[in-house]
C-alpha positions as CSV (number, residue, x, y, z in Angstrom):
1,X,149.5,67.9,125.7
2,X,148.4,68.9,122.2
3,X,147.2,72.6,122.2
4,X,144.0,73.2,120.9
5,X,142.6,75.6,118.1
6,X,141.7,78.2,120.6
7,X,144.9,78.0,122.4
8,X,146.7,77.8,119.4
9,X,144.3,81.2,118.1
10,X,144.9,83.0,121.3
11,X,148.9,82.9,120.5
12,X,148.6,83.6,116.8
13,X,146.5,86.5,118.0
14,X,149.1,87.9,119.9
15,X,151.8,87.5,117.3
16,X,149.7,89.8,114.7
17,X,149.2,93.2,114.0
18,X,146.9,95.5,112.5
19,X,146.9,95.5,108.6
20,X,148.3,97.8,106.8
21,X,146.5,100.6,105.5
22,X,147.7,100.9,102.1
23,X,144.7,102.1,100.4
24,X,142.4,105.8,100.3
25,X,138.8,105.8,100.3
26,X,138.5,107.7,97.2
27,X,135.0,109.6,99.3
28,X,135.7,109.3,102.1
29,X,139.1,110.1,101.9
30,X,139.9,107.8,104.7
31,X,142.6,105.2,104.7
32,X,142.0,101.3,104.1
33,X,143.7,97.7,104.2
34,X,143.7,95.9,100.9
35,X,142.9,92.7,101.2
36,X,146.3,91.5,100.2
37,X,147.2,94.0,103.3
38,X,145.1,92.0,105.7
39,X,146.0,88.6,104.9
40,X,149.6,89.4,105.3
41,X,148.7,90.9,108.6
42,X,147.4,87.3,109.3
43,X,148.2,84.4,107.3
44,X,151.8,84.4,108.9
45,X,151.1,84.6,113.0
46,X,147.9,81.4,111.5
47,X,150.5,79.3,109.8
48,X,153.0,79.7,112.4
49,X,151.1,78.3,115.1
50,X,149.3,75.6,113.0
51,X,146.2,77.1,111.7
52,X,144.7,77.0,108.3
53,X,142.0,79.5,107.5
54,X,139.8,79.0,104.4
55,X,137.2,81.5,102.8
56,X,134.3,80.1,101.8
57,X,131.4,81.4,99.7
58,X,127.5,81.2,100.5
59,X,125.1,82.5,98.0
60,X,122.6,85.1,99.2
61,X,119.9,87.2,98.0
62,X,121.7,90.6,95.9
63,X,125.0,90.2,97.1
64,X,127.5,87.4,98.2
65,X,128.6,86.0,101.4
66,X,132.0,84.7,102.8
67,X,132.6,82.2,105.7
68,X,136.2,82.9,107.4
69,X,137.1,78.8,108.7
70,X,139.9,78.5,110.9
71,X,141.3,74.7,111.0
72,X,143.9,73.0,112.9
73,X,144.1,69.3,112.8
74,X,140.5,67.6,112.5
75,X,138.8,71.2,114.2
76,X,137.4,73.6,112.6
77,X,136.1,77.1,114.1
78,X,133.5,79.2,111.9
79,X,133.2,82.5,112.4
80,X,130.0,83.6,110.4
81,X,129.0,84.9,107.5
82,X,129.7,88.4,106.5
83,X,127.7,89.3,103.5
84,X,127.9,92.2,101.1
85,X,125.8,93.5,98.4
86,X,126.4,93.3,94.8
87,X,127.4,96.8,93.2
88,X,126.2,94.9,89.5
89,X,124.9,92.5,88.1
90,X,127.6,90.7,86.3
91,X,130.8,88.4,86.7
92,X,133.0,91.7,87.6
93,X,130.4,93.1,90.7
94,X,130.3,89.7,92.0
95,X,134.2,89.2,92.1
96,X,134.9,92.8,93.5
97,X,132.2,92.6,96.3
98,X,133.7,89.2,97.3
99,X,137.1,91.0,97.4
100,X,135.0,93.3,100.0
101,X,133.6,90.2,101.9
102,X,136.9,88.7,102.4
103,X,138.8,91.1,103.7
104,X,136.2,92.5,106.2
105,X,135.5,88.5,107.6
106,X,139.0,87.6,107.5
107,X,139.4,91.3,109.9
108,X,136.6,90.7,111.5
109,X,137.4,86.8,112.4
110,X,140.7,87.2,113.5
111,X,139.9,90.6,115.8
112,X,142.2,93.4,113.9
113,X,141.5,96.8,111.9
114,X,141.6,97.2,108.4
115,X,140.4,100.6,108.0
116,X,140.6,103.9,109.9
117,X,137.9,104.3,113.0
118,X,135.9,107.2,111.3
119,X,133.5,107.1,114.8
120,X,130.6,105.8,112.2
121,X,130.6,109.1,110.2
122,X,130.9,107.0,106.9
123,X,127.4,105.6,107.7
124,X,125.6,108.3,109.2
125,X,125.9,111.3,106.5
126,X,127.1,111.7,103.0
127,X,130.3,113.1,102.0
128,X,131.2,116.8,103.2
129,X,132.1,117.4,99.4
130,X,129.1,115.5,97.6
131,X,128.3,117.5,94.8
132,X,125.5,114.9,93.4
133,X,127.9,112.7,91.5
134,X,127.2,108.7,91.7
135,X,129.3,107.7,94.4
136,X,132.4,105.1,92.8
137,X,131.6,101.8,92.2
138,X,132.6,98.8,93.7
139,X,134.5,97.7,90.8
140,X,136.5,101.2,90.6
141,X,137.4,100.7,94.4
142,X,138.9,97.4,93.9
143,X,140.4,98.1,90.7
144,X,142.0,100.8,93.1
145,X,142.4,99.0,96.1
146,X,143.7,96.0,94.5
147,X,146.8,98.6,92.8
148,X,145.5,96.8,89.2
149,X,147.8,99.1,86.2
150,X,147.3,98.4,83.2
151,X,148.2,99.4,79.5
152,X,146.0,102.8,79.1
153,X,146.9,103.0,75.2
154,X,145.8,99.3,75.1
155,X,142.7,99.8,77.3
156,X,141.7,103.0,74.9
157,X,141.9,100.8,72.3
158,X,140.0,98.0,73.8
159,X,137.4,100.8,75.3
160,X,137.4,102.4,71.7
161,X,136.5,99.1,69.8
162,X,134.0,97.8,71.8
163,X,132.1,101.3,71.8
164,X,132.4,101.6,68.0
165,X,131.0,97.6,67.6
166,X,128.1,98.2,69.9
167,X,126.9,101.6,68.0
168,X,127.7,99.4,64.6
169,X,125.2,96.3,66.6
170,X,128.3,94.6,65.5
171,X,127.2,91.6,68.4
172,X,129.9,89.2,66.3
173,X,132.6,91.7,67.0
174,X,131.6,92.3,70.3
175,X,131.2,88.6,71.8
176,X,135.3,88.5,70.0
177,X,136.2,91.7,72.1
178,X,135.1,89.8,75.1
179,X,136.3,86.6,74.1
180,X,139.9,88.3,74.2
181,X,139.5,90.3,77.0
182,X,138.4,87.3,79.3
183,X,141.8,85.9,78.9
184,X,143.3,89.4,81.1
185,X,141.1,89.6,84.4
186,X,142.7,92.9,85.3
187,X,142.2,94.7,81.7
188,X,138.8,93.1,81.4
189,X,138.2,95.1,84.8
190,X,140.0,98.5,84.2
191,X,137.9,98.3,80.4
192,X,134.4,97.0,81.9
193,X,134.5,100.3,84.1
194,X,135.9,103.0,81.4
195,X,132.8,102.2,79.5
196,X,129.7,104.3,79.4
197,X,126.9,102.8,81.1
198,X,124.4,102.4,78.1
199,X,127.3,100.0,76.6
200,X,127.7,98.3,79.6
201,X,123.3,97.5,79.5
202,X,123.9,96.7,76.3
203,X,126.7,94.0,76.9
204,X,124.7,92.9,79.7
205,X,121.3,92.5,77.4
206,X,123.7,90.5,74.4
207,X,124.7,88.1,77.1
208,X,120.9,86.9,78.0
């Protein structure tokens, strides 16, 4: 007899582990699964015993939401929405708060840890060492979680030109900055973030 999804779940269930904790909370100071960390925790132990999972997006009010779909044959098994707020307003806030959504659904969905048990400390106070600075940002965290490296004499220079272009209301030279740096996800991040906030508004403003 053909096994079914859950059946098949139940033994890919068995078969996994808890993700790796590859990552620091840079506030908390508490370790983390990536989410590269968490779907090789998974995707293995799924494939193995026939199951495809799929991530889907839903759109939500100030933030995004991901669906973790687990498929096998013509069934399908949803497991809910997890949704997440957007840090900002812009192309890089949305990706790295979907990073978030994923990797908590696909934990949540398929029943293992992916960060340490803090006992909800994380939630109920701030950090024992705030001293009043903004807390990181949701891109930073990726940038960190996700191990992105790149060039930092290139990314001065990108950081540099852009700066100089938007005190110079240079909008030609900056729409040709971003132009180039669309074409490198992972510099576009680490640059986005090294800039002061006023050029970031500014950006922001030229683009509406």
């Amino acid at each position: 007899m053909k096994e079914t999804l859950i059946e098949s779940l139940v033994k890919a269930q068995s078969e996994m582990t808890h993700a790796q904790l590859d990552q620091i909370n840079p506030v908390w100071k508490s370790k983390f699964a990536s989410l590269k960390s968490t779907i090789d925790a998974v995707k293995p132990a799924l494939n193995a015993n026939g199951i495809f999972f799929m991530q889907i997006s839903h759109p939500v009010d100030a933030g995004v939401g991901i669906e973790t779909v687990f498929c096998k044959g013509d069934e399908k098994l949803s497991t809910g929405v997890v949704v997440v707020p957007v840090d900002k307003a812009n192309a890089q806030g949305l990706g790295s708060s979907m990073t978030y959504a994923k990797r908590y659904s696909l934990a949540v969905a398929c029943g293992i840890s992916a960060s340490e048990d803090d006992d909800g400390n994380a939630a109920a106070k701030p950090p024992a060492n705030s001293t009043g600075r903004k807390p990181q940002s949701v891109v930073a965290t990726v940038i960190q979680e996700e191990g992105i490296v790149v060039d930092a004499k290139k990314c001065k220079e990108y950081v540099d030109a852009v700066i100089k272009a938007k005190n110079l209301d240079d909008v030609v030279g900056l729409k040709q900055l971003t132009a180039e740096l669309s074409a490198d996800e992972d510099m576009k991040l680490v640059v986005w973030e090294s800039l002061p906030s006023n050029v970031r508004s500014y950006i922001k403003k030229m683009g509406e």
